[in-house]
LOTOR-279231 format. One record per atom (N, C-alpha, C): y, z, x; residue in three letters. Coordinates in steps of 0.2 Angstrom, whole numbers, padded with zeros to 4 digits, always signed. Layout:
! residues N
YZXala
...
This chain:
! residues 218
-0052-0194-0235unk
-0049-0191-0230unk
-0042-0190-0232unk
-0038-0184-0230unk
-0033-0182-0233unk
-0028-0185-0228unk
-0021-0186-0229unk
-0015-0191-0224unk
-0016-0188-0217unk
-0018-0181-0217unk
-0016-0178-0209unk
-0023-0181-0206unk
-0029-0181-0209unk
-0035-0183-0208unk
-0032-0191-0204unk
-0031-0194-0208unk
-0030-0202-0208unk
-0026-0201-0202unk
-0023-0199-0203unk
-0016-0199-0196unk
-0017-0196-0188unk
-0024-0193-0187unk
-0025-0189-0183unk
-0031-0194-0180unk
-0035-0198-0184unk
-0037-0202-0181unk
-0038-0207-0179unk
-0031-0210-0182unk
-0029-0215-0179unk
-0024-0217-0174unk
-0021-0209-0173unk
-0017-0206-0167unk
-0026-0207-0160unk
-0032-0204-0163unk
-0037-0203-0157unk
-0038-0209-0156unk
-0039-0216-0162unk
-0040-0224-0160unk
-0037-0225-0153unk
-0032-0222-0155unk
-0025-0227-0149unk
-0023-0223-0142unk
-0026-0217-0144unk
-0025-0214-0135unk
-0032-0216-0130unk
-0030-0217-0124unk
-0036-0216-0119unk
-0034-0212-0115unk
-0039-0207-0111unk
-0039-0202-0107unk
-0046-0198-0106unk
-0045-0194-0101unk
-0049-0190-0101unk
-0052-0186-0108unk
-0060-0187-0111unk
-0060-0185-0114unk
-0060-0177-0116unk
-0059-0171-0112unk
-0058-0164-0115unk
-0050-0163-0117unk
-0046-0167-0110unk
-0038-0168-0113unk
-0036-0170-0119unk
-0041-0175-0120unk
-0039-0179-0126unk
-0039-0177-0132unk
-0047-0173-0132unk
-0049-0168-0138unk
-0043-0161-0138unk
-0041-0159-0134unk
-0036-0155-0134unk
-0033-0157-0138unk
-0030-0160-0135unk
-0022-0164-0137unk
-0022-0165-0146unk
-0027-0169-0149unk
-0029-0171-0153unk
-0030-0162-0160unk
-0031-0158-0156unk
-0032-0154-0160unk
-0027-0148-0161unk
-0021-0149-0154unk
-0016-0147-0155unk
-0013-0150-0161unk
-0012-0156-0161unk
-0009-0161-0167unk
-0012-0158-0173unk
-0017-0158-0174unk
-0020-0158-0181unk
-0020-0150-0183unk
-0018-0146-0178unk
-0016-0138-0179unk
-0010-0137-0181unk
-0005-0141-0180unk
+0004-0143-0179unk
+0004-0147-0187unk
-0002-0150-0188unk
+0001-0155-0196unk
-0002-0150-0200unk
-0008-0146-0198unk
-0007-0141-0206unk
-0005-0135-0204unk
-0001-0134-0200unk
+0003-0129-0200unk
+0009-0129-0204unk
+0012-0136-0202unk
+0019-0140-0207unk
+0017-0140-0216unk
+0011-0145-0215unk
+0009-0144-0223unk
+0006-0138-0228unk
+0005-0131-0222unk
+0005-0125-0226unk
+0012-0123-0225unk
+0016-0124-0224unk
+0023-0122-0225unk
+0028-0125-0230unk
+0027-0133-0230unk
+0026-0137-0238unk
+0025-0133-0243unk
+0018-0131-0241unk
+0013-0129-0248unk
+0016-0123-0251unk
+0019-0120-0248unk
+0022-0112-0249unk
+0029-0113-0251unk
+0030-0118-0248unk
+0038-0121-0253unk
+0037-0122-0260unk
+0032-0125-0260unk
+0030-0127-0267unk
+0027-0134-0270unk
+0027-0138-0262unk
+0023-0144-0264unk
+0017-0141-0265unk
+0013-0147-0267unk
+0005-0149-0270unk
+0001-0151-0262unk
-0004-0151-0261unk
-0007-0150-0257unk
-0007-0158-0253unk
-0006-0162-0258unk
-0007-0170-0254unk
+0002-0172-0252unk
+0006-0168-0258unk
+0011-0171-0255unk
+0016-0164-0248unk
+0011-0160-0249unk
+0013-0155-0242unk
+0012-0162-0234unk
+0004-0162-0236unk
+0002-0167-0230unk
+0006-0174-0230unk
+0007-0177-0234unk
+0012-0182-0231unk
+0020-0180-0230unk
+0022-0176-0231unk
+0028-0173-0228unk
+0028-0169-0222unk
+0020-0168-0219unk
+0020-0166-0212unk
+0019-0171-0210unk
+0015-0176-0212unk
+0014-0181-0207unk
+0020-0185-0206unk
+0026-0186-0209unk
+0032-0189-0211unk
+0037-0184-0204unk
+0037-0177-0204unk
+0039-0175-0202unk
+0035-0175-0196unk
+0030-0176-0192unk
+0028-0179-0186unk
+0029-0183-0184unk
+0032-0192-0186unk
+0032-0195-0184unk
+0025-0202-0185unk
+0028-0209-0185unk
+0021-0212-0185unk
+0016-0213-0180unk
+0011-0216-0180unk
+0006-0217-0174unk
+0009-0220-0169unk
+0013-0226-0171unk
+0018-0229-0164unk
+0024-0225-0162unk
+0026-0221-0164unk
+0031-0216-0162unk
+0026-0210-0157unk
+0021-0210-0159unk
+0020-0203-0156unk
+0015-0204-0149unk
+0011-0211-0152unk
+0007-0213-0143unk
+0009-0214-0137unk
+0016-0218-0136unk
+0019-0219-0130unk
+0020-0210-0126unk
+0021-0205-0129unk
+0023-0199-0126unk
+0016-0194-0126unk
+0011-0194-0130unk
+0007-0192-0130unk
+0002-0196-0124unk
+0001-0203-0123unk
-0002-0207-0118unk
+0000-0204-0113unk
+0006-0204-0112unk
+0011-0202-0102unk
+0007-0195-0103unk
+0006-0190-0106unk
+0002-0184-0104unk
-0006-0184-0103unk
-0008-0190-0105unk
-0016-0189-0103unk
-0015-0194-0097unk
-0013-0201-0096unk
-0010-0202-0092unk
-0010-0198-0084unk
-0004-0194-0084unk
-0004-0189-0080unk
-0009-0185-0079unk
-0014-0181-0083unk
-0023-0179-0083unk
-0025-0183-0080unk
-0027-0189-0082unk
-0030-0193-0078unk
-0030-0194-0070unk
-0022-0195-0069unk
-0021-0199-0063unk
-0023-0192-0058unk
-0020-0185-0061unk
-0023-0180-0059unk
-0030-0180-0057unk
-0036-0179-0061unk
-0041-0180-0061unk
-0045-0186-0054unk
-0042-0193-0052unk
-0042-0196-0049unk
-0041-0193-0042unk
-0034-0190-0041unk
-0030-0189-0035unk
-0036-0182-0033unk
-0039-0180-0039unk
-0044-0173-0037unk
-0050-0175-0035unk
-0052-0181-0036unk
-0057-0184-0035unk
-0057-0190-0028unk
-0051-0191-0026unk
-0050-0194-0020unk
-0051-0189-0016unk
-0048-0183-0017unk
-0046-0179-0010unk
-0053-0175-0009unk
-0057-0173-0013unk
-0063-0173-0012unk
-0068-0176-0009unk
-0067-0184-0012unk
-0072-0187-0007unk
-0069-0190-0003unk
-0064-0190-0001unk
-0062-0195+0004unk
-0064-0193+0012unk
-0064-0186+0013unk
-0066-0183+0020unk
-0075-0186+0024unk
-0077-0187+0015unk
-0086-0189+0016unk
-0082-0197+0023unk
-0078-0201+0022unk
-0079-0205+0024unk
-0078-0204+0033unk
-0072-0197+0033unk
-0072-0195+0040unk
-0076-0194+0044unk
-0082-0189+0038unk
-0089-0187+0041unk
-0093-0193+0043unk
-0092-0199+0040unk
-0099-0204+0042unk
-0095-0209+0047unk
-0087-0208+0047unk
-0086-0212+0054unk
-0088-0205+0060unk
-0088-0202+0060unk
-0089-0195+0065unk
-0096-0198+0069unk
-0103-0198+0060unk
-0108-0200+0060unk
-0110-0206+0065unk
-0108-0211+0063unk
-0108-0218+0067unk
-0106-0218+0072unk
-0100-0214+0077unk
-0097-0215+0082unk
-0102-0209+0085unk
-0107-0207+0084unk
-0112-0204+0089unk
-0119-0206+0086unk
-0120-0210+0083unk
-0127-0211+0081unk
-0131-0215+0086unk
-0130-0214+0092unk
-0136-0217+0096unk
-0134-0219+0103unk
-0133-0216+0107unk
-0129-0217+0117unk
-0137-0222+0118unk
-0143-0225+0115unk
-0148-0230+0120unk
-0145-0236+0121unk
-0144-0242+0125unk
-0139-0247+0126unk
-0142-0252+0122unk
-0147-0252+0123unk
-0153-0257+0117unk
-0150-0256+0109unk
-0150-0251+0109unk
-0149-0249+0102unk
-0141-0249+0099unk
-0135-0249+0103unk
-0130-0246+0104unk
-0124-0253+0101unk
-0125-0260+0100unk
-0120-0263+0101unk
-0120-0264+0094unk
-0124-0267+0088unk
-0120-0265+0082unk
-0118-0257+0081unk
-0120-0254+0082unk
-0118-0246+0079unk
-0112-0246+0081unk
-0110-0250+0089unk
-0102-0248+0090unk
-0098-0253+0087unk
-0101-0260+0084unk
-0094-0262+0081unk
-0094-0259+0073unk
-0100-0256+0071unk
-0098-0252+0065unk
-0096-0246+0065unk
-0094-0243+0072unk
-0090-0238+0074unk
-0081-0239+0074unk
-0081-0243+0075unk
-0076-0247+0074unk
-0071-0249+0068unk
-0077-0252+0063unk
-0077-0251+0057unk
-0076-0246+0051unk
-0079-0241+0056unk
-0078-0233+0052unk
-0072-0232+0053unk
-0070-0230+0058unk
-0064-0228+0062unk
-0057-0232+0056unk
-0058-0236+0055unk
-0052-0240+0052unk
-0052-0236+0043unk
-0059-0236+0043unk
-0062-0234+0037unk
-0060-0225+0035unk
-0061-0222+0040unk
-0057-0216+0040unk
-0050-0216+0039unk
-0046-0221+0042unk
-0038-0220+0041unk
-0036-0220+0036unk
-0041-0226+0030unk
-0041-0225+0025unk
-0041-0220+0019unk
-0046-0216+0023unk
-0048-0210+0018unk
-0041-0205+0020unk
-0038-0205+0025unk
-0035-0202+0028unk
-0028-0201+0025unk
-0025-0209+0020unk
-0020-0209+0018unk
-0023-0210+0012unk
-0028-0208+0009unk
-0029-0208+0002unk
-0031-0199+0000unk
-0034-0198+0003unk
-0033-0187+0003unk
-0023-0186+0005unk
-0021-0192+0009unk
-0014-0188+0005unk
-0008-0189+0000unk
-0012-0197+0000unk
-0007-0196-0007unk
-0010-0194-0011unk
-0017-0190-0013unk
-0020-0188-0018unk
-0017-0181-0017unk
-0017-0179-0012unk
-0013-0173-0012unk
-0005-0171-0014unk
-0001-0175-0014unk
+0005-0177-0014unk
+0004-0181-0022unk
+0001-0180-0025unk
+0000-0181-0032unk
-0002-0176-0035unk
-0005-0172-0032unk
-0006-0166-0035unk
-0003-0162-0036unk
+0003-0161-0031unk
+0007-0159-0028unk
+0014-0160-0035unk
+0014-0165-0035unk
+0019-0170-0038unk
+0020-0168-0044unk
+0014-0168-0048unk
+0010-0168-0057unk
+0008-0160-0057unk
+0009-0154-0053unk
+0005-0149-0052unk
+0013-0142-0054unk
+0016-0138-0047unk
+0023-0136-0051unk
+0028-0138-0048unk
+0028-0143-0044unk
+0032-0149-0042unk
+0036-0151-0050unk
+0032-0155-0055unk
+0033-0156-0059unk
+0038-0153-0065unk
+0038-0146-0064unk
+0042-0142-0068unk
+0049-0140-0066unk
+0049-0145-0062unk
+0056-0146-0057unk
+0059-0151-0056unk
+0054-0157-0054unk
+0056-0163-0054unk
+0053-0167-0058unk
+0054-0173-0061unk
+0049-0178-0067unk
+0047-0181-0063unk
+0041-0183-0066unk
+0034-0186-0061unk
+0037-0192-0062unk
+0036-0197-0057unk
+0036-0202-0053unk
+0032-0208-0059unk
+0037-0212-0064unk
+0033-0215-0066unk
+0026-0221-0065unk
+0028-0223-0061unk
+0024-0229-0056unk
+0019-0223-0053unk
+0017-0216-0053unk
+0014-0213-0051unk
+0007-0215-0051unk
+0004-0215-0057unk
-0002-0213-0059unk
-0006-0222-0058unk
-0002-0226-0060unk
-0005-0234-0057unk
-0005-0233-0048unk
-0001-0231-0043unk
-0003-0229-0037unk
-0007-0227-0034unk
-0008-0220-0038unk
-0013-0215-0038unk
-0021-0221-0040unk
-0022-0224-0047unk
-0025-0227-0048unk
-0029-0234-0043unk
-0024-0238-0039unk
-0026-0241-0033unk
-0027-0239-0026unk
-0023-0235-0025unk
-0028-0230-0020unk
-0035-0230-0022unk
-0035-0225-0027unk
-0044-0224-0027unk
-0047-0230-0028unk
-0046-0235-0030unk
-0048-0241-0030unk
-0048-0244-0023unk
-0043-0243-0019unk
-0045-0245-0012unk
-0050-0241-0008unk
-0048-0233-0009unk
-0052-0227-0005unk
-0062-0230-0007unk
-0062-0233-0014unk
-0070-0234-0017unk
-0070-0239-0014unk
-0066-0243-0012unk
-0071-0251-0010unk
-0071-0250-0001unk
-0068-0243+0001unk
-0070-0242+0008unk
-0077-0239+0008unk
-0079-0235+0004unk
-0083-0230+0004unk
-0090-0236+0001unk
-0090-0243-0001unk
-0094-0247-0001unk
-0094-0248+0004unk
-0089-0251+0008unk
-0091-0254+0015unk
-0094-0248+0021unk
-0090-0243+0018unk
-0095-0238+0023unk
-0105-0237+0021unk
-0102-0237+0015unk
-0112-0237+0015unk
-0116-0243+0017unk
-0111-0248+0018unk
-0114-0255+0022unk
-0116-0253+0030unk
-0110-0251+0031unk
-0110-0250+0040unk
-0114-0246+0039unk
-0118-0238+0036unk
-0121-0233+0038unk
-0127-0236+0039unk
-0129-0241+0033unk
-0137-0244+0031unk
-0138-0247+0039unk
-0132-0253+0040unk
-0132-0256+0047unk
-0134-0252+0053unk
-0130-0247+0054unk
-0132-0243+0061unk
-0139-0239+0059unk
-0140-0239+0054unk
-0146-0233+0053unk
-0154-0238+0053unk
-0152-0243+0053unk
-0159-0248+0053unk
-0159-0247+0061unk
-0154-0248+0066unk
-0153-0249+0072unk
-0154-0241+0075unk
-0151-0237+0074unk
-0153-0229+0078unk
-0157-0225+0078unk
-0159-0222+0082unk
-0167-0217+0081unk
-0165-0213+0078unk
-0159-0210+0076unk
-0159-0203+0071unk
-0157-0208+0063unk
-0160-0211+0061unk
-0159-0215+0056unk
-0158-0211+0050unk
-0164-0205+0050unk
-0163-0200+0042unk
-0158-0199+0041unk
-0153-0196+0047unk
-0146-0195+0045unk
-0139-0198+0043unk
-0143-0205+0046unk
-0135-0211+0044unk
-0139-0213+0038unk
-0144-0213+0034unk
-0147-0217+0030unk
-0144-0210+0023unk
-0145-0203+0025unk
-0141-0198+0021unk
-0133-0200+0021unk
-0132-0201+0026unk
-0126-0202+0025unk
-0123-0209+0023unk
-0124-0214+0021unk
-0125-0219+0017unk
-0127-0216+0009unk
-0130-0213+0007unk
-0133-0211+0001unk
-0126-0208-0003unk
-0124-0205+0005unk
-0118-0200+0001unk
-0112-0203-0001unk
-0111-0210+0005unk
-0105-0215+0003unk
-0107-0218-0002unk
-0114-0218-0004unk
-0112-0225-0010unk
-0112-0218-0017unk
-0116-0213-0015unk
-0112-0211-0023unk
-0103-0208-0024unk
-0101-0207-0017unk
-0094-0208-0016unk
-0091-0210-0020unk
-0093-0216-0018unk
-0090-0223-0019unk
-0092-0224-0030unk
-0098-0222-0031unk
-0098-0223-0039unk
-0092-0221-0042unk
-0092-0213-0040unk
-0088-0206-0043unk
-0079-0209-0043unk
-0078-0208-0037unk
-0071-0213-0036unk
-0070-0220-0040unk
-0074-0225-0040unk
-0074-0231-0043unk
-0073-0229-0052unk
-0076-0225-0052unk
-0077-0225-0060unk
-0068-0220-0062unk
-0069-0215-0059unk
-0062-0213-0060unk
-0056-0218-0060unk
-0056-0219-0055unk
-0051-0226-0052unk
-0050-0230-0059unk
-0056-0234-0062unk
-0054-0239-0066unk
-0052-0232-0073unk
-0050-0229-0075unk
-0051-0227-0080unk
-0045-0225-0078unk
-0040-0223-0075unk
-0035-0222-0071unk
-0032-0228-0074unk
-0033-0233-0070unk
-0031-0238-0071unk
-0028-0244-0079unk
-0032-0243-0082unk
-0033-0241-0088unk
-0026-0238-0092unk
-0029-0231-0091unk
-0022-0228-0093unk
-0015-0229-0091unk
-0014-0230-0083unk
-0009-0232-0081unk
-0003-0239-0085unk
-0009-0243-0088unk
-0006-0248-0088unk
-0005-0249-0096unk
-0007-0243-0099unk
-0005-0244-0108unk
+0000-0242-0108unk
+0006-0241-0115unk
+0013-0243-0114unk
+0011-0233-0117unk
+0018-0231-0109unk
+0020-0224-0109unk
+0028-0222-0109unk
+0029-0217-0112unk
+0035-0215-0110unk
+0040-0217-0102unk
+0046-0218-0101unk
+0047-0217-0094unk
+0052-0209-0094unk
């Protein structure tokens, strides 16, 4: 493997992110080293000592991960805050769901304390679609105005981590009321849809989280 070779994948070791960002990013670098290294070459270096004079004039792998990270970083957190504000509404839907799933009075008193349960479980979703929104907002062209909120993307990060572990509880309460209500198919659907919610957002979240916490530019 030639230096920009080496350098390029050692640069890909060290970053986490979304992988199409990442692949990006990674390919604009290695576009930028043999761009340098054919301007080298045309000066009149030699082909290996072209490539290590771009790689020298790039910068090393601990020089260049901290600022490269904060951009996928910010992908990510993005990526998240678009992923909460999508599913968060599912959870308004299944408190809707619950708080009419069954007027019989036999059937009616756990359904209403998981009504209850919803209810709190919506306000949740309710302040996570906005700061997912206000992240978007933030990191979107907000950004090319103001610099994104470093602590951003860990916040964004625990939200959705809260928003998923509601979206658990909610598939708990849906299963509960749905064993109890005659229109069961449709709380038992709607359980279905909080727990893949809940995977979708969980899986973004940690990966989020993750990124948030490796060392980034401020």
């Amino acid at each position: 493997m030639s230096p920009i070779d080496d350098h390029v994948a050692a640069l890909a070791a060290a970053l986490r992110g979304p992988e199409r960002a990442k692949s990006r990013l990674i390919e604009e670098m290695h576009d930028g080293l043999m761009d340098t290294a054919a301007a080298h070459a045309d000066a009149g270096a030699d082909e290996e000592e072209a490539a290590r004079l771009a790689v020298r004039e790039f910068g090393t792998v601990d020089e260049l991960v901290p600022g490269c990270q904060r951009e996928l970083t910010v992908v990510q957190a993005r990526h998240t805050a678009r992923t909460v504000a999508l599913t968060a509404p599912f959870l308004v839907a299944c408190w809707y769901l619950v708080r009419t799933a069954d007027d019989e009075p036999a059937a009616w008193q756990l359904p209403h304390a998981a009504q209850l349960l919803a209810g709190h479980l919506a306000l949740v979703a309710t302040l996570a679609a906005l700061l997912a929104a206000a992240t978007l907002a933030a990191t979107g062209t907000l950004a090319r105005r103001l610099p994104t909120p470093h602590r951003l993307p860990l916040v964004v990060a625990w939200a959705g981590t809260i928003a998923s572990a509601a979206m658990a509880v909610a598939t708990l309460a849906l299963a509960t009321a749905a064993a109890l209500a005659t229109n069961w198919p449709l709380l038992a659907a709607a359980g279905a849809l909080a727990a893949t919610s809940h995977a979708v957002v969980a899986t973004s979240s940690r990966a989020c989280r993750r990124c948030a916490t490796l060392p980034v530019t401020t």
